[in-house]
N, C-alpha and C positions, 0 to 999 in steps of 0.2 A: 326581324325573324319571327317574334311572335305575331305580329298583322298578320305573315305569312299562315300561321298555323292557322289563326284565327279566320281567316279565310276558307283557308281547306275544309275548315270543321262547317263553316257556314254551309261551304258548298255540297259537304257532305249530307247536312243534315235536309236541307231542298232537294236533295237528288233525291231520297229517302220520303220522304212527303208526296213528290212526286208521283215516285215509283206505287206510292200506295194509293194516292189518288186514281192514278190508272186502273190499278187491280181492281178496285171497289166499281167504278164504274165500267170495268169490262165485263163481270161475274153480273152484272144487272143486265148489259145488253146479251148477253151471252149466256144465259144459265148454265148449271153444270150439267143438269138434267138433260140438255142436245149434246154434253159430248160424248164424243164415241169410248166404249170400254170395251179392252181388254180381258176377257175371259179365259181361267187358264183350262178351261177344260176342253178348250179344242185351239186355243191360241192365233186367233184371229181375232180382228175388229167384227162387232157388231151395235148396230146401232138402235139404239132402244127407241118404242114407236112412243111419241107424246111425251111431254116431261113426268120428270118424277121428282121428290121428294126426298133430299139427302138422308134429312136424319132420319127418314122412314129405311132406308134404304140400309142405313148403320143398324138401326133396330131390328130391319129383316136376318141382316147377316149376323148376330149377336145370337139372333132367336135360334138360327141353322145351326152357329154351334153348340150355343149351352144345352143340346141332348145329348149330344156325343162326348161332352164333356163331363154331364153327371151319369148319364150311363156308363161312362167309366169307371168312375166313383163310386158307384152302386154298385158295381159287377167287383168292385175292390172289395168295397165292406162284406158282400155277399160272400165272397168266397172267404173273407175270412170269419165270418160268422159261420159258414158252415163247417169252414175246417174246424173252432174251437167246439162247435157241437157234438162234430165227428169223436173228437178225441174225449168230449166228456162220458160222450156217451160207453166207448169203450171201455175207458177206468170204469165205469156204474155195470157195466155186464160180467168185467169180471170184481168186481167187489161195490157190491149191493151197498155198502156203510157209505161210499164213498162223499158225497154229500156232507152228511153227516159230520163225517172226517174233517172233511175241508174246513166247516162252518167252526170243526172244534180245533184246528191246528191255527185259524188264524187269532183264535182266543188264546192257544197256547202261547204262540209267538209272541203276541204282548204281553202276557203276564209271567212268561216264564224269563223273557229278557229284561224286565223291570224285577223282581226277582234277584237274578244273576248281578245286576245293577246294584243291588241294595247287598247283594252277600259277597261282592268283589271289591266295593268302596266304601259300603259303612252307608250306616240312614244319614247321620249328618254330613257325609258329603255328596249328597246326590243335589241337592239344588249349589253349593257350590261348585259341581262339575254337569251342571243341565244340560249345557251344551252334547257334551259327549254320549250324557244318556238319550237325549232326544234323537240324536240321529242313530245311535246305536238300536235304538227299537224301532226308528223308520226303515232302513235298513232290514231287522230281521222279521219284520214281517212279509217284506216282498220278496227276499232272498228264502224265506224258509218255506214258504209257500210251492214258492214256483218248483225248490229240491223237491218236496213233496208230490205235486202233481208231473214233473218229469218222470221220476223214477214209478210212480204206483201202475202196478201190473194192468195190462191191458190183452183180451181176446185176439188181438189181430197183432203180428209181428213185425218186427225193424225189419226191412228187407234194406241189405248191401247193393251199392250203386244205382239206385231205384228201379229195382230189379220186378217186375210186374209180380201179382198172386201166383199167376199161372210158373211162375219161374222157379218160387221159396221151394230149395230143399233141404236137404241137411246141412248142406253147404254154406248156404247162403243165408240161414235162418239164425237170428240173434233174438233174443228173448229179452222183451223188454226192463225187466228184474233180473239182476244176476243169479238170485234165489230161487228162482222161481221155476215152481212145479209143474213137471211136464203133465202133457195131459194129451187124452184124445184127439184134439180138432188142433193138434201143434207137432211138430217132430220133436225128436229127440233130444233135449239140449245137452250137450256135449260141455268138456272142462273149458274148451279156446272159447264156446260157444258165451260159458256166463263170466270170461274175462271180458270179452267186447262188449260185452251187455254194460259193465263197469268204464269200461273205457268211453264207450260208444257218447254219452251225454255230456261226455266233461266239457266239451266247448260250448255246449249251449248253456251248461251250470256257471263256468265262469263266465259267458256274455251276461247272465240272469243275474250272480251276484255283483261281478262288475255295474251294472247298472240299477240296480236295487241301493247300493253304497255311494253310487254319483247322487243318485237321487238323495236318498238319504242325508246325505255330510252335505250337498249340494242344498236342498232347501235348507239345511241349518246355519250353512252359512250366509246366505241371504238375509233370514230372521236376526243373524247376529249383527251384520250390517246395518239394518233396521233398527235394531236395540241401539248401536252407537250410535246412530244420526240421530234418535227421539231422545236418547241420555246419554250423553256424552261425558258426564260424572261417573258412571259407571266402569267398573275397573272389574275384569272376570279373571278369575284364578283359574285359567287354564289356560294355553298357548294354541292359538289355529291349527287345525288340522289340514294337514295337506291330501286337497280331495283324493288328487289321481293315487296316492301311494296308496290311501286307502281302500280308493275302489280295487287295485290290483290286490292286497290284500284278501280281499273279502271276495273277490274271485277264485281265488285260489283256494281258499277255504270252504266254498261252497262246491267247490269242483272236487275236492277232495276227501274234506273230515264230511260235511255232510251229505258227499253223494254215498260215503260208505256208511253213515248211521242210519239215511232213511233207506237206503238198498238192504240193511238187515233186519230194520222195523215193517217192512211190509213183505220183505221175503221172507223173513223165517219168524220173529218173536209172535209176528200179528198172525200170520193165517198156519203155523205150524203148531204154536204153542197154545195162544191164548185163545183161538176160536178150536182147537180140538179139544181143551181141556173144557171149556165153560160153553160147549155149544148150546146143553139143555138150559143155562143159564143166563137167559139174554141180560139180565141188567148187572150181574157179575161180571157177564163179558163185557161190556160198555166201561164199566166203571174201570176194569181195568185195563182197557186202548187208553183211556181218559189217563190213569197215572203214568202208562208207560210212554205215551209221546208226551207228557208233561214231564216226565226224566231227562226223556232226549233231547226237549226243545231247551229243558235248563243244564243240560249238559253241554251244548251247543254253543251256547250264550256264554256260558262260562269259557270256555275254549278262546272262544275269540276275543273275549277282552285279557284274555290272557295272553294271547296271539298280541293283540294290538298292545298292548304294554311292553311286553317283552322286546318286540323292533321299534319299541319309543314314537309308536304314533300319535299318542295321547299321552302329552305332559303336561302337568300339575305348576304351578306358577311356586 
């Protein structure tokens, strides 16, 4: 029985030899360059005049696609460069600081979370609980940001069902601020008008903070991964955090507690109160946007590790 197998396998592997023998010396008599191709743009044979050059041939058809292939790409990134242009520029027409703002919210955001860190846990246990803070201020820097520039008032309006210019009317117009001040070159905004305005962002606040808190707890866990593979003596006085609970978490919170504190910081504290009161007074007025999103941004911070403690997502060993 096995001579038998032993056999087949011989015969096998000759037939295979062979068969390759053949191929090699028929691709010499034969070039590929004489045979006929199949073209699907009109789906006939045609026969090419003189030989030609395979891997020329792989090269030509490589070269024909990668335009259409980075033209697409290009026409991807373009459009969305020009949409995040579009939208900056809007926020900057109606509020000139806005810049400004940005450059100072995302200073707030780290220091007002490290901050909140230090007056929720105590100085001496912020490096026994690193972990927590580190992803806690990765987290609200990209989660407070992005509340920030979703909600700040812009020139041009949410239109319902994307409904053209030529369409916005009272009906249909939603105001990007729920606060926010009717004016000239806008209709009327109405009470349903500045609930939608509130409503209207909440799914894109919790996609922002949901994915702000994956990232966040998400590269922290990696880094903690890291730490046990390089020290494995190392022993951390806190228990993993479980990513997804926290990203839903931190969704929900940005969807809610701060789509309502920066909808009241930029609708009413900032261009009602403290640019009417200190208008002739520009660095009176600076200084105090400077304490008052640095309230909010530590009022915020605090909220949420008080949020995350409270549903035990962050336990202490």
């Amino acid at each position: 029985m096995q001579q038998k197998l032993t056999q087949v396998k011989n015969m096998q592997t000759l037939l295979l030899f062979i068969f390759i023998t053949v191929s090699v010396s028929s691709t010499k008599a034969f070039p590929i360059s004489h045979v006929t191709l199949l073209t699907p743009k009109h789906n006939t044979l045609h026969e090419k005049d003189g030989p030609r050059d395979t891997s020329s041939l792989i090269k030509n058809s490589i070269k024909d696609e990668d335009p259409l292939v980075n033209n697409k790409k290009e026409h991807k990134y373009r459009n969305f460069r020009s949409s995040i242009s579009r939208q900056y520029q809007q926020r900057m027409a109606a509020d000139p600081a806005f810049l400004s703002k940005s450059i100072l919210e995302v200073g707030i955001a780290t220091s007002s979370q490290l901050l909140a860190e230090v007056n929720r846990r105590g100085f001496d246990r912020i490096l026994p609980e690193i972990d927590f803070v580190f992803a806690a201020t990765l987290t609200a820097i990209v989660g407070k940001y992005y509340s920030m520039w979703r909600v700040a008032p812009t020139l041009e309006s949410q239109v319902v069902l994307n409904k053209s210019k030529d369409e916005v009317t009272a009906s249909t117009f939603i105001p990007n601020n729920a606060f926010q001040s009717s004016s000239s070159t806008l209709p009327t905004i109405q009470f349903h008008h500045r609930i939608c305005a509130f409503l209207l962002p909440m799914p894109s606040l919790f996609q922002a903070g949901f994915l702000a808190s994956l990232f966040g707890y998400g590269i922290t866990s990696f880094l903690i991964q890291m730490r046990n593979f390089f020290f494995p003596s190392f022993i951390s006085q806190t228990y993993p955090v479980n990513i997804w609970e926290a990203s839903a978490f931190t969704g929900v919170f940005v969807a809610l507690i701060s789509n309502l504190r920066y909808q009241m910081l930029q609708g009413i504290i900032e261009p009602r109160i403290i640019n009417r009161l200190f208008r002739e007074y520009v660095l009176i007025k600076r200084s105090m946007i400077f304490l008052v999103r640095y309230a909010n941004g530590l009022l915020g911070s605090s909220l949420a590790i008080m949020g995350m403690r409270w549903l035990g997502l962050q336990k202490v060993k």
